[in-house]
PDB file with one MODEL, atoms N, CA, C and O in Angstrom:
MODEL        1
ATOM      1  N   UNK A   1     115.916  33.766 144.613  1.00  0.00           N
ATOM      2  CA  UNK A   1     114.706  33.855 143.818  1.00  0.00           C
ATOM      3  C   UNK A   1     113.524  33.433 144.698  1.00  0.00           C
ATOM      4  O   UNK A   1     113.732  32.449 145.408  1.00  0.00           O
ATOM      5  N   UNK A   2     112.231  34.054 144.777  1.00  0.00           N
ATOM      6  CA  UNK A   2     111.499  33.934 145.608  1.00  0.00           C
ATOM      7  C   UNK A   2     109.859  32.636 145.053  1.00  0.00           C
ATOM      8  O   UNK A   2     109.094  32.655 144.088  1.00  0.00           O
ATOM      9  N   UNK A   3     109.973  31.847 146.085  1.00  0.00           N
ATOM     10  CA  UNK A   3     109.041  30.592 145.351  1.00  0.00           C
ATOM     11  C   UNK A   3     107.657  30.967 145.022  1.00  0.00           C
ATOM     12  O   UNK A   3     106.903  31.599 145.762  1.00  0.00           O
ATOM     13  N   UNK A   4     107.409  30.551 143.923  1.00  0.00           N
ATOM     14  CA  UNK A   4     105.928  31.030 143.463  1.00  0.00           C
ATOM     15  C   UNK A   4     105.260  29.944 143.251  1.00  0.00           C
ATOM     16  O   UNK A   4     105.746  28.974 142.669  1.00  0.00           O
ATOM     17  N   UNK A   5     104.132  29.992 143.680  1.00  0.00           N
ATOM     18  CA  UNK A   5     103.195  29.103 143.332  1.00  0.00           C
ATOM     19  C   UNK A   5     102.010  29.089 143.177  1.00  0.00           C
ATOM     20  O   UNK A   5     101.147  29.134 144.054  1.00  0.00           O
ATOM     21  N   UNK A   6     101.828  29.002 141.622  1.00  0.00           N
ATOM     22  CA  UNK A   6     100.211  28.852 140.993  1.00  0.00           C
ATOM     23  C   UNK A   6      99.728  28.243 141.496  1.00  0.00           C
ATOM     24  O   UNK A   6      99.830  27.026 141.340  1.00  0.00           O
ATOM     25  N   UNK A   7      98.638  29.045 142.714  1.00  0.00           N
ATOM     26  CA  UNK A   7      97.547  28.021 143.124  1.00  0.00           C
ATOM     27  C   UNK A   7      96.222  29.106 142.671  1.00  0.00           C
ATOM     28  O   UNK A   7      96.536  30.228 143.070  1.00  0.00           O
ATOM     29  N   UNK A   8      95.197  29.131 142.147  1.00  0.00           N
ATOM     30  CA  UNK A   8      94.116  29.648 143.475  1.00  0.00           C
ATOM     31  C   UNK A   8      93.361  28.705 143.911  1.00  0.00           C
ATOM     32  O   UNK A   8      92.968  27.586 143.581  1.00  0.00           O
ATOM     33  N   UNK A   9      93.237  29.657 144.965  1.00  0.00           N
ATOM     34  CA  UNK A   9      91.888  29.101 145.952  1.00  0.00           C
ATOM     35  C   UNK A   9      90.784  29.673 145.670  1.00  0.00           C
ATOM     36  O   UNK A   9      90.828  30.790 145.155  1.00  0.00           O
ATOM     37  N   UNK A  10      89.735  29.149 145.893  1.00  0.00           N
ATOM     38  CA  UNK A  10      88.232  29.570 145.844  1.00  0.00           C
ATOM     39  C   UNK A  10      88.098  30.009 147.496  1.00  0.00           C
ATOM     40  O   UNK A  10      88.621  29.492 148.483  1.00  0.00           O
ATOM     41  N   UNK A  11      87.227  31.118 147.383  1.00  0.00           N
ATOM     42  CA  UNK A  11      86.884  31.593 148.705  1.00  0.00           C
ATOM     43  C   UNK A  11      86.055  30.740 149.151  1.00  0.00           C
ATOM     44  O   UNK A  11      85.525  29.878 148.450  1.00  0.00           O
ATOM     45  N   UNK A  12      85.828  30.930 150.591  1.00  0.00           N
ATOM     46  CA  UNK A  12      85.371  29.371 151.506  1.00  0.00           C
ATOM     47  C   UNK A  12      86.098  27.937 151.603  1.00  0.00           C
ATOM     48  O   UNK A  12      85.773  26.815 151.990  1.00  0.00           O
ATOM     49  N   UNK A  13      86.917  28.367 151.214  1.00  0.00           N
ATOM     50  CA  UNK A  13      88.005  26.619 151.137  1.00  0.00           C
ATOM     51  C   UNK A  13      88.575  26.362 152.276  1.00  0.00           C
ATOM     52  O   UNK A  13      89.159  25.310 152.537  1.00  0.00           O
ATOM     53  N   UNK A  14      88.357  27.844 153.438  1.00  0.00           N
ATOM     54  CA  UNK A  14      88.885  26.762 154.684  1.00  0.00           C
ATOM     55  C   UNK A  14      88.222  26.134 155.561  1.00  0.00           C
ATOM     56  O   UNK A  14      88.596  25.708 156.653  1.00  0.00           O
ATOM     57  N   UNK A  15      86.581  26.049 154.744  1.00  0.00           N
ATOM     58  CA  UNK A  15      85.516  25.321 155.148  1.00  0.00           C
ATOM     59  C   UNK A  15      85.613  23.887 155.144  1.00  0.00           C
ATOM     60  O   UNK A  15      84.587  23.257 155.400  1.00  0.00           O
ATOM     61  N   UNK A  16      86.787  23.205 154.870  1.00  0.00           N
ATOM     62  CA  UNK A  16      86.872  21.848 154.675  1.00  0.00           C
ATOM     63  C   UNK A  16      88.041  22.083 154.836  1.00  0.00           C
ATOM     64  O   UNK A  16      88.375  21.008 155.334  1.00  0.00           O
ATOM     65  N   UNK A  17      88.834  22.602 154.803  1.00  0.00           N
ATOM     66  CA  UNK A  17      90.474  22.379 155.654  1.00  0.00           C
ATOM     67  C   UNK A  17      90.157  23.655 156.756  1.00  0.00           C
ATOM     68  O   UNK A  17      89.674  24.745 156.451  1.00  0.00           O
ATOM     69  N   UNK A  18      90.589  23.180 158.196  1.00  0.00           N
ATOM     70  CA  UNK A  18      91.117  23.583 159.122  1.00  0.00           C
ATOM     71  C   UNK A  18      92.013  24.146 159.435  1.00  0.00           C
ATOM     72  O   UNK A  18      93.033  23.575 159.820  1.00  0.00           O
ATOM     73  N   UNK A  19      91.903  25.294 159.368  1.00  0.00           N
ATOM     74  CA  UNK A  19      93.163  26.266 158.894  1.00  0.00           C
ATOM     75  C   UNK A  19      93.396  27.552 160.346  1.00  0.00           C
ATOM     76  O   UNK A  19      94.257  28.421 160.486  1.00  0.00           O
ATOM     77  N   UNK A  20      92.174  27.147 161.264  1.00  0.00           N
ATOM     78  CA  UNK A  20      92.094  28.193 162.641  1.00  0.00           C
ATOM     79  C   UNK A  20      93.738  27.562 163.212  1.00  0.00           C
ATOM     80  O   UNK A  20      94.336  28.517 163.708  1.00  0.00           O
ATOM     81  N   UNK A  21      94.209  26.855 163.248  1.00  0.00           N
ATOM     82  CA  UNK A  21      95.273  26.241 164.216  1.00  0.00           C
ATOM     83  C   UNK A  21      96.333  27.296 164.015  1.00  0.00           C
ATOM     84  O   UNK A  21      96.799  27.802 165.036  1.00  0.00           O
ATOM     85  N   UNK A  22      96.905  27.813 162.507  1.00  0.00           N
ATOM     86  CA  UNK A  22      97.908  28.683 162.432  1.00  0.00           C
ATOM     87  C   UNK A  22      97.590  30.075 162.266  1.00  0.00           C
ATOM     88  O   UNK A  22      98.276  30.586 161.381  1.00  0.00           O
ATOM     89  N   UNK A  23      96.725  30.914 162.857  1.00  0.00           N
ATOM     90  CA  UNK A  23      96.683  32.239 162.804  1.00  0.00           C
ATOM     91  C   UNK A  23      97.412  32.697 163.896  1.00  0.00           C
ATOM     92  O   UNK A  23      97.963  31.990 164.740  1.00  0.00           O
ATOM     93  N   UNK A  24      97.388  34.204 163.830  1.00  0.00           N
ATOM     94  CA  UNK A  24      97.864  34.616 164.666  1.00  0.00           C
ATOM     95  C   UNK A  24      97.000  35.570 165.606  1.00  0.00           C
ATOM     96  O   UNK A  24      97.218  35.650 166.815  1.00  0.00           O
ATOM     97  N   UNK A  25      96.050  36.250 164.984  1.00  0.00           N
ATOM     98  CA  UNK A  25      94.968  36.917 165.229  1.00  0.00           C
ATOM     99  C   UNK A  25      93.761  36.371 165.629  1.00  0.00           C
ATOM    100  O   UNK A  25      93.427  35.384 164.973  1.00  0.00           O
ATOM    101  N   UNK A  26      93.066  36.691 166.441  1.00  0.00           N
ATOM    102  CA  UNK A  26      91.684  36.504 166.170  1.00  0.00           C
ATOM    103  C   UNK A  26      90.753  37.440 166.445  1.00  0.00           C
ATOM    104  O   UNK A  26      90.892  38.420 167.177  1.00  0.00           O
ATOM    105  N   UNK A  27      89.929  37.155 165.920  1.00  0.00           N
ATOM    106  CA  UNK A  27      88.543  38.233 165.810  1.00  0.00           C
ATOM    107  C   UNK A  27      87.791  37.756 167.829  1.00  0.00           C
ATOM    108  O   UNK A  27      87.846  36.701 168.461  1.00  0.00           O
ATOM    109  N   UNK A  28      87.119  39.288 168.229  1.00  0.00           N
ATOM    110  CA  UNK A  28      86.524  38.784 169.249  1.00  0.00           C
ATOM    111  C   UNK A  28      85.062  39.795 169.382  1.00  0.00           C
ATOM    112  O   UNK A  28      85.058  40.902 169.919  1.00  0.00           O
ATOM    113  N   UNK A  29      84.070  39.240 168.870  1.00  0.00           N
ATOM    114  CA  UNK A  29      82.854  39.990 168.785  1.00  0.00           C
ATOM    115  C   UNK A  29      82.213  40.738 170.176  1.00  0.00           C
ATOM    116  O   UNK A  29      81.948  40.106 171.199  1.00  0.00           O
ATOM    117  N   UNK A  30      82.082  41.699 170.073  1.00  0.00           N
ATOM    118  CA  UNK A  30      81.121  42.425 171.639  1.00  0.00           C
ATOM    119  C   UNK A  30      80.100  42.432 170.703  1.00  0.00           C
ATOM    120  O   UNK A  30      80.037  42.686 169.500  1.00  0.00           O
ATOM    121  N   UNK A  31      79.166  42.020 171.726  1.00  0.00           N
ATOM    122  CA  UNK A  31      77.505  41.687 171.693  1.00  0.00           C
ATOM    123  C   UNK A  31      77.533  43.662 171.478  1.00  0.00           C
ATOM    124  O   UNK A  31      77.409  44.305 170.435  1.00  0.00           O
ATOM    125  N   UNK A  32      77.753  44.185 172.969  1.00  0.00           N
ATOM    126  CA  UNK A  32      77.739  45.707 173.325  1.00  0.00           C
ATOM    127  C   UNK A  32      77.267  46.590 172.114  1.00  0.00           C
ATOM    128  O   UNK A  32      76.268  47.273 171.889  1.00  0.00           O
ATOM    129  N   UNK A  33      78.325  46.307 171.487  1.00  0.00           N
ATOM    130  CA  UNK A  33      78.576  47.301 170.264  1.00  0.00           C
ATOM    131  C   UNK A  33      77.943  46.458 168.779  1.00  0.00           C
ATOM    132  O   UNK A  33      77.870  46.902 167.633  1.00  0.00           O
ATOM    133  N   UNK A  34      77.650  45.465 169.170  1.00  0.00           N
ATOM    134  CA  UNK A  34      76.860  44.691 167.856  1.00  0.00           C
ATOM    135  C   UNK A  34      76.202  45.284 167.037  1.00  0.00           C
ATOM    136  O   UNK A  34      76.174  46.478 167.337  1.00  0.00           O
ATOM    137  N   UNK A  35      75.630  45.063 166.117  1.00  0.00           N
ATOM    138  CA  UNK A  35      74.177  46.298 165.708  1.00  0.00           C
ATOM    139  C   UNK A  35      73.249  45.339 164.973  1.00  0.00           C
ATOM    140  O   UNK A  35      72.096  45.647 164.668  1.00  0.00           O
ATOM    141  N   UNK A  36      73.917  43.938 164.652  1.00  0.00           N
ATOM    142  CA  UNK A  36      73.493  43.058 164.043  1.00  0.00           C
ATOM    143  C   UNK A  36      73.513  42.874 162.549  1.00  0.00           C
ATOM    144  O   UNK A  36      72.755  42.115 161.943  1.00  0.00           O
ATOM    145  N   UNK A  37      74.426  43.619 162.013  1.00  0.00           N
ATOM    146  CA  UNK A  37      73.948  43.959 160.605  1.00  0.00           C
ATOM    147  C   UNK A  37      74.924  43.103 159.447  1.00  0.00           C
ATOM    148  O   UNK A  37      75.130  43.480 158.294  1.00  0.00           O
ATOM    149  N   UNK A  38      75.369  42.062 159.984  1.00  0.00           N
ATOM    150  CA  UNK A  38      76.045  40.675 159.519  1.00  0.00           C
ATOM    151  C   UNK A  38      76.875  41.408 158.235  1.00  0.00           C
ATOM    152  O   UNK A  38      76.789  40.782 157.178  1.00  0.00           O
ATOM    153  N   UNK A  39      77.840  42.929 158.192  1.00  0.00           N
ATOM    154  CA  UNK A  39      78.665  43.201 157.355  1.00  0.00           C
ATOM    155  C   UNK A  39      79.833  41.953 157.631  1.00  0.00           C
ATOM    156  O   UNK A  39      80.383  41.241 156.791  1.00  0.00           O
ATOM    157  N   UNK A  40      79.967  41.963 158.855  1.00  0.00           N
ATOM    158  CA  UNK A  40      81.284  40.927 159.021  1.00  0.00           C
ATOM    159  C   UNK A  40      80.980  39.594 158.290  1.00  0.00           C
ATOM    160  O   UNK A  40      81.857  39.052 157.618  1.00  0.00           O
ATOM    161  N   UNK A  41      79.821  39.098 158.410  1.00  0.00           N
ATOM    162  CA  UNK A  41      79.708  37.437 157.985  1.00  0.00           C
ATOM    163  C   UNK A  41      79.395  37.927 156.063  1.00  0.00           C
ATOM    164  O   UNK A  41      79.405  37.011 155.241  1.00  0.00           O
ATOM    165  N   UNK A  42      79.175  39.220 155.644  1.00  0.00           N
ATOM    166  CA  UNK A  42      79.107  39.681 154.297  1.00  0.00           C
ATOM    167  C   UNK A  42      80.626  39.526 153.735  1.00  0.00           C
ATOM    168  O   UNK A  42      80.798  39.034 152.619  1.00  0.00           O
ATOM    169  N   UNK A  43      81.797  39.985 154.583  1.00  0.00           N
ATOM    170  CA  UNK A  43      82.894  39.968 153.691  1.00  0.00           C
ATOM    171  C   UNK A  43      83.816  39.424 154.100  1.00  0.00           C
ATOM    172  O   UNK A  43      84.960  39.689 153.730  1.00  0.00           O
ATOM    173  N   UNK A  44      83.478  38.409 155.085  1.00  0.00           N
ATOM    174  CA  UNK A  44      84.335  36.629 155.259  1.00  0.00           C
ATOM    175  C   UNK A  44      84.762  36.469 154.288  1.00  0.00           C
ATOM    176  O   UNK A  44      83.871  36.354 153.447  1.00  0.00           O
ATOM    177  N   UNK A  45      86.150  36.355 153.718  1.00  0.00           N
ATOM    178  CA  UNK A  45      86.764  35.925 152.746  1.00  0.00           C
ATOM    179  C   UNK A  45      86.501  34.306 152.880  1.00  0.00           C
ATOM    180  O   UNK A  45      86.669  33.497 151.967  1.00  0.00           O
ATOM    181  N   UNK A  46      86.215  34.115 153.728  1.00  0.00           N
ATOM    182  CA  UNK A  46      86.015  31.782 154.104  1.00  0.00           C
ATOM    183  C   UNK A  46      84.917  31.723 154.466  1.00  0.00           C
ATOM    184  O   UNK A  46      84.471  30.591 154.652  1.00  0.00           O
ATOM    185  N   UNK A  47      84.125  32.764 154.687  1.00  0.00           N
ATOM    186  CA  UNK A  47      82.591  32.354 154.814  1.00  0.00           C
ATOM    187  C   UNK A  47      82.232  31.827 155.957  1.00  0.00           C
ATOM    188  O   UNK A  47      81.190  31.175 156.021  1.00  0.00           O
ATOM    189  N   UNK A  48      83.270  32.077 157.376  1.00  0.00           N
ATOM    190  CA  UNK A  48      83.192  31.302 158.780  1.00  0.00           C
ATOM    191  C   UNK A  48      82.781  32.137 159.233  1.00  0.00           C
ATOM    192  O   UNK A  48      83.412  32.057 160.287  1.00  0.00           O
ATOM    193  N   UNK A  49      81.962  33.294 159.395  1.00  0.00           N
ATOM    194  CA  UNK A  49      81.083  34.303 160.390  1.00  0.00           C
ATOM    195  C   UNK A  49      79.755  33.760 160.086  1.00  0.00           C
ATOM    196  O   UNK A  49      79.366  33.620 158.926  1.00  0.00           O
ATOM    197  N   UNK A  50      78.864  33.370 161.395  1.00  0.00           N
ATOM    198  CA  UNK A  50      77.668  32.639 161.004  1.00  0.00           C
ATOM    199  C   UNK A  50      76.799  33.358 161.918  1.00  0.00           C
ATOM    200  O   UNK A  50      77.094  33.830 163.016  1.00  0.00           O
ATOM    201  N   UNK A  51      75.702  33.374 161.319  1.00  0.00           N
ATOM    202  CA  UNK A  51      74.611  34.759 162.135  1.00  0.00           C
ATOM    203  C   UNK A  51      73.638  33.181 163.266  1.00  0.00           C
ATOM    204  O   UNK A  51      72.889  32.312 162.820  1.00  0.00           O
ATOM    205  N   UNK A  52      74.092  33.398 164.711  1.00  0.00           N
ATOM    206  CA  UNK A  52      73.379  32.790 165.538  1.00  0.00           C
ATOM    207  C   UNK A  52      71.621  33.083 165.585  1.00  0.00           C
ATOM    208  O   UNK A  52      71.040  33.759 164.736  1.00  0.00           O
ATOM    209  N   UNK A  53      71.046  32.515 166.595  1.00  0.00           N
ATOM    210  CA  UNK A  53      69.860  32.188 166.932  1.00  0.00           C
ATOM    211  C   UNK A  53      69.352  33.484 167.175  1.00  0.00           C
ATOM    212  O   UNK A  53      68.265  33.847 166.725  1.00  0.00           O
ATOM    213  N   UNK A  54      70.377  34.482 168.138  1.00  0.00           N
ATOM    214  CA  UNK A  54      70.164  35.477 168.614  1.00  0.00           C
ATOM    215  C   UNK A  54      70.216  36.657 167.669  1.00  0.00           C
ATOM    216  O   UNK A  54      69.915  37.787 168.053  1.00  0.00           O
ATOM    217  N   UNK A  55      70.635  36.366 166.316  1.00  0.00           N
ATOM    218  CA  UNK A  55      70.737  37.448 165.711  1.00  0.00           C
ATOM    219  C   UNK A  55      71.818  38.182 165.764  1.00  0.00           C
ATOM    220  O   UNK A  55      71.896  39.295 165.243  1.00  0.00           O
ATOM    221  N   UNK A  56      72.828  37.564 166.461  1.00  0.00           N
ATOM    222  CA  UNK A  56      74.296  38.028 166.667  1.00  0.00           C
ATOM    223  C   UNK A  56      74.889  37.192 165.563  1.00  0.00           C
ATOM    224  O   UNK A  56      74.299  36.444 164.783  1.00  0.00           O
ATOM    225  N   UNK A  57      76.288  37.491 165.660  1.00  0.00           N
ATOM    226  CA  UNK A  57      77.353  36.691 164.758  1.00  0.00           C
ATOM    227  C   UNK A  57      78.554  36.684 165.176  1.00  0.00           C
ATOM    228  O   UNK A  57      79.262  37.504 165.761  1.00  0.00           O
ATOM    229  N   UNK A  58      78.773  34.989 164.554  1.00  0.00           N
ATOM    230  CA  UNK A  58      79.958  34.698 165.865  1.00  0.00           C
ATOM    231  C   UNK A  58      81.043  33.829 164.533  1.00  0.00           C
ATOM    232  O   UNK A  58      80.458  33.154 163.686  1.00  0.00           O
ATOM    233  N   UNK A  59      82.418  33.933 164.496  1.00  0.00           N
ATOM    234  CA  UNK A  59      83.405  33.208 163.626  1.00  0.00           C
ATOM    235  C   UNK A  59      83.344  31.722 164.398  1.00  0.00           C
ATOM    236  O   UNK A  59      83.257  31.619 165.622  1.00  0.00           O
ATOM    237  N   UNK A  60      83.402  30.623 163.497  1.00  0.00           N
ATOM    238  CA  UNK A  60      83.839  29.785 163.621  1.00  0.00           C
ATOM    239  C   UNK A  60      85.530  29.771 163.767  1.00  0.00           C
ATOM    240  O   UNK A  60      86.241  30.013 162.791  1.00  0.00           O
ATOM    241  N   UNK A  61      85.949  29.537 164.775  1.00  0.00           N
ATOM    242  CA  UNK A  61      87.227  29.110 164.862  1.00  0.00           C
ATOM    243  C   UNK A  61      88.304  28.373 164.506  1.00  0.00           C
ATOM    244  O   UNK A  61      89.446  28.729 164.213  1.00  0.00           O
ATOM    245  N   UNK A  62      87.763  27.216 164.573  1.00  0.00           N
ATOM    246  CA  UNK A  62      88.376  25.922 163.152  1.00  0.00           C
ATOM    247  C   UNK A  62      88.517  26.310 162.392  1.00  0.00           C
ATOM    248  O   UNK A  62      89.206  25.534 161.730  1.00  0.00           O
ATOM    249  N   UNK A  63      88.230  27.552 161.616  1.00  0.00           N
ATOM    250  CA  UNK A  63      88.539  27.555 160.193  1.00  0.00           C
ATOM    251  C   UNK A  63      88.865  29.035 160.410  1.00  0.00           C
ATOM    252  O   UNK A  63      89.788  29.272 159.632  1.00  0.00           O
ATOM    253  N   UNK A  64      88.597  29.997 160.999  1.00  0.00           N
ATOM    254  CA  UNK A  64      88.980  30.941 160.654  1.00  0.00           C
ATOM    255  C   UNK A  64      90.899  31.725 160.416  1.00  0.00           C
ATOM    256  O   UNK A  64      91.866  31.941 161.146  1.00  0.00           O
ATOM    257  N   UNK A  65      90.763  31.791 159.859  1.00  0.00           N
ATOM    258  CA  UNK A  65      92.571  32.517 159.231  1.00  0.00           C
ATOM    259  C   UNK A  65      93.326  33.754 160.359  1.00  0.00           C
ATOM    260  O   UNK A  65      94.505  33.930 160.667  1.00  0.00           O
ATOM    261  N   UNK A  66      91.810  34.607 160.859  1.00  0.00           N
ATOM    262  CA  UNK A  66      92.665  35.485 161.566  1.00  0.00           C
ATOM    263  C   UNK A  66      92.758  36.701 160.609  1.00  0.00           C
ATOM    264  O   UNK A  66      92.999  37.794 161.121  1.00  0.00           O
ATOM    265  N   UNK A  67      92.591  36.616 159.275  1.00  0.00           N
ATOM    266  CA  UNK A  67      92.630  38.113 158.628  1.00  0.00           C
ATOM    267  C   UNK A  67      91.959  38.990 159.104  1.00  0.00           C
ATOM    268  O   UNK A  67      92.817  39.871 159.093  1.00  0.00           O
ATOM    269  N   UNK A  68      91.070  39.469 159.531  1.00  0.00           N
ATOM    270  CA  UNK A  68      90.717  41.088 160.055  1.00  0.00           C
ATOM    271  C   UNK A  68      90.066  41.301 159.185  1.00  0.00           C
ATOM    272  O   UNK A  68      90.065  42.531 159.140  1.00  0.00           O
ATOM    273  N   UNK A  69      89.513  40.975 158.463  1.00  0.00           N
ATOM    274  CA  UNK A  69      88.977  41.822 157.217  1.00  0.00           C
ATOM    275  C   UNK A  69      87.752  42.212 157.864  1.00  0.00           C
ATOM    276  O   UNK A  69      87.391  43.384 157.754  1.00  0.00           O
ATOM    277  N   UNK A  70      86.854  41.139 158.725  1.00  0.00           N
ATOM    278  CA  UNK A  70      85.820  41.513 159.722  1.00  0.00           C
ATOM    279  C   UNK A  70      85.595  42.474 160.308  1.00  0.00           C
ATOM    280  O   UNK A  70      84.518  43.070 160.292  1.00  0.00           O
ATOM    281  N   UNK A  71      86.968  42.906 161.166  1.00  0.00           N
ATOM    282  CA  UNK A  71      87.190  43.874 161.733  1.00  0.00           C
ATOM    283  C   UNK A  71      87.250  44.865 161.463  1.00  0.00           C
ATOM    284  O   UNK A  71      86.645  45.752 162.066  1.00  0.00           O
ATOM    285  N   UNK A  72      88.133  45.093 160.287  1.00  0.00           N
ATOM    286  CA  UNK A  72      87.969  46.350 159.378  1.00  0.00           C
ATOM    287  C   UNK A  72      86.929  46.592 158.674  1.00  0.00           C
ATOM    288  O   UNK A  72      87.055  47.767 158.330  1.00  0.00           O
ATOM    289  N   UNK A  73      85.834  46.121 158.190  1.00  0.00           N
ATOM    290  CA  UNK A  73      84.298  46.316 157.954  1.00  0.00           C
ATOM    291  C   UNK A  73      83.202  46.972 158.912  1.00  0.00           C
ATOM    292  O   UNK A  73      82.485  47.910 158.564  1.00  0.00           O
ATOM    293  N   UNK A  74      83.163  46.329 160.221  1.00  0.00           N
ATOM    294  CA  UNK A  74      82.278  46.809 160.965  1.00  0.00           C
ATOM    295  C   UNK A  74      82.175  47.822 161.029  1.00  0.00           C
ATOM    296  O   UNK A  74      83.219  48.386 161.357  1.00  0.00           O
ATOM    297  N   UNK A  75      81.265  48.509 160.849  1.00  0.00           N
ATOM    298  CA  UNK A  75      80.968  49.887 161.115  1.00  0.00           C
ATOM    299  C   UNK A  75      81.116  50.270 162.515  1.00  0.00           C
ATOM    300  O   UNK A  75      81.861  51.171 162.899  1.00  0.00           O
ATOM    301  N   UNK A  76      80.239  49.414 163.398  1.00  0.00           N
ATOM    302  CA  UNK A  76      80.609  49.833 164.962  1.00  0.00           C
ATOM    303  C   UNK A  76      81.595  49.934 165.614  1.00  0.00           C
ATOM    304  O   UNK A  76      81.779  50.595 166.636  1.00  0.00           O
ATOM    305  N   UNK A  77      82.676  48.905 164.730  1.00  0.00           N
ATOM    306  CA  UNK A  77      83.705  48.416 165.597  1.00  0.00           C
ATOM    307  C   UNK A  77      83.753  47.194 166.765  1.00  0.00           C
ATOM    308  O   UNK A  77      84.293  47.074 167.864  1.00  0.00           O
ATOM    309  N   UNK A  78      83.089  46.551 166.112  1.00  0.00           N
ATOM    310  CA  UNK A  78      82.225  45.489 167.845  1.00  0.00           C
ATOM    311  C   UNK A  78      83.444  44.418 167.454  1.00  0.00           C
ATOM    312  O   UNK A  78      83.749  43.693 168.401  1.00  0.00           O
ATOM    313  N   UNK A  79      84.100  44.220 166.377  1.00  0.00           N
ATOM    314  CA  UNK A  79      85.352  43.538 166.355  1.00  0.00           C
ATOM    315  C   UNK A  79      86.282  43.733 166.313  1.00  0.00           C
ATOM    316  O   UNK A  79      86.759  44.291 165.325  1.00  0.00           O
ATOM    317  N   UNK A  80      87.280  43.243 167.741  1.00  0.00           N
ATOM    318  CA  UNK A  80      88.736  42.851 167.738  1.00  0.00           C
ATOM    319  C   UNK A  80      89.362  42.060 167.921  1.00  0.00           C
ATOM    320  O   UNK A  80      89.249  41.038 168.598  1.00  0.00           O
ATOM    321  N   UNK A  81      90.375  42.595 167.109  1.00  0.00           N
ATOM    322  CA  UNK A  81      91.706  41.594 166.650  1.00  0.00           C
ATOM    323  C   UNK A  81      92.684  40.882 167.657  1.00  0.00           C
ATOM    324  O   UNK A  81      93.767  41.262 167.213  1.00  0.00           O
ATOM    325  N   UNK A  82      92.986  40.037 168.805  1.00  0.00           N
ATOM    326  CA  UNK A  82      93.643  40.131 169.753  1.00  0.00           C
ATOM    327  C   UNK A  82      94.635  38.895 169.300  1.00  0.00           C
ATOM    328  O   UNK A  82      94.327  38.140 168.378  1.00  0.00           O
ATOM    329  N   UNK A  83      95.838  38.774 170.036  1.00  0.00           N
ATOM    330  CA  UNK A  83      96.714  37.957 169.428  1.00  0.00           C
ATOM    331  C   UNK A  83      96.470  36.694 169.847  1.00  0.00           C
ATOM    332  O   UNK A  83      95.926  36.569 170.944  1.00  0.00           O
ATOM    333  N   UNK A  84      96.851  35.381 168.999  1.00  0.00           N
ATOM    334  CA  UNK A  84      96.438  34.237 169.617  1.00  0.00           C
ATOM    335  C   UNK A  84      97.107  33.783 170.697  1.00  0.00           C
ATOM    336  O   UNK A  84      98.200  34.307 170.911  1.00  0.00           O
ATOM    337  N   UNK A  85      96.783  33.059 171.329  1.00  0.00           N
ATOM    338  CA  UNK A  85      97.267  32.310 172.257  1.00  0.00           C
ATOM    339  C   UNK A  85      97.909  30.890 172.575  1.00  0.00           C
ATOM    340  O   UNK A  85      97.396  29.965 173.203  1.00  0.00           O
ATOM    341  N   UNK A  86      98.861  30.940 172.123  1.00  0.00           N
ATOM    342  CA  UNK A  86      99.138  28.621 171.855  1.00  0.00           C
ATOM    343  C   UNK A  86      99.758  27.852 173.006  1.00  0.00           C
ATOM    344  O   UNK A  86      99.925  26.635 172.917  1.00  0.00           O
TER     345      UNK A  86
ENDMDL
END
């Protein structure tokens, strides 16, 4: 029988737990192909894509999960997924 457990979470909750340590993925932004148009930091399921000084946008790491969802948004494609490293 497979374990279930009633939780939810509220989106942004791995803003206070540290949750970058167990992914497997991570996101890796090219400036190149940027366009600036912060879809990625729009559909952060944790809300860790943060639009810099420059008008770029960059994931916080500490917290980020590694889902892709970033990646799969961009229109340009300026994000990839590469495997982590431990």
């Amino acid at each position: 029988m497979p374990l279930v457990i009633k939780t939810v979470v509220k989106p942004g909750s791995t803003i206070v737990n540290k949750t970058g340590a167990w992914r497997s993925f991570k996101p890796i932004f090219d400036r190149e192909l940027c366009s600036k148009c912060g879809i990625c930091a729009m559909y952060c399921p944790e809300a860790v894509v943060y639009k810099l000084e420059s008008g770029y946008y960059d994931p916080d790491y500490d917290f980020c999960k590694g889902c892709g969802i970033c990646a799969n948004e961009c229109p340009r494609k300026a994000i990839t997924m590469i495997l982590e490293e431990k």
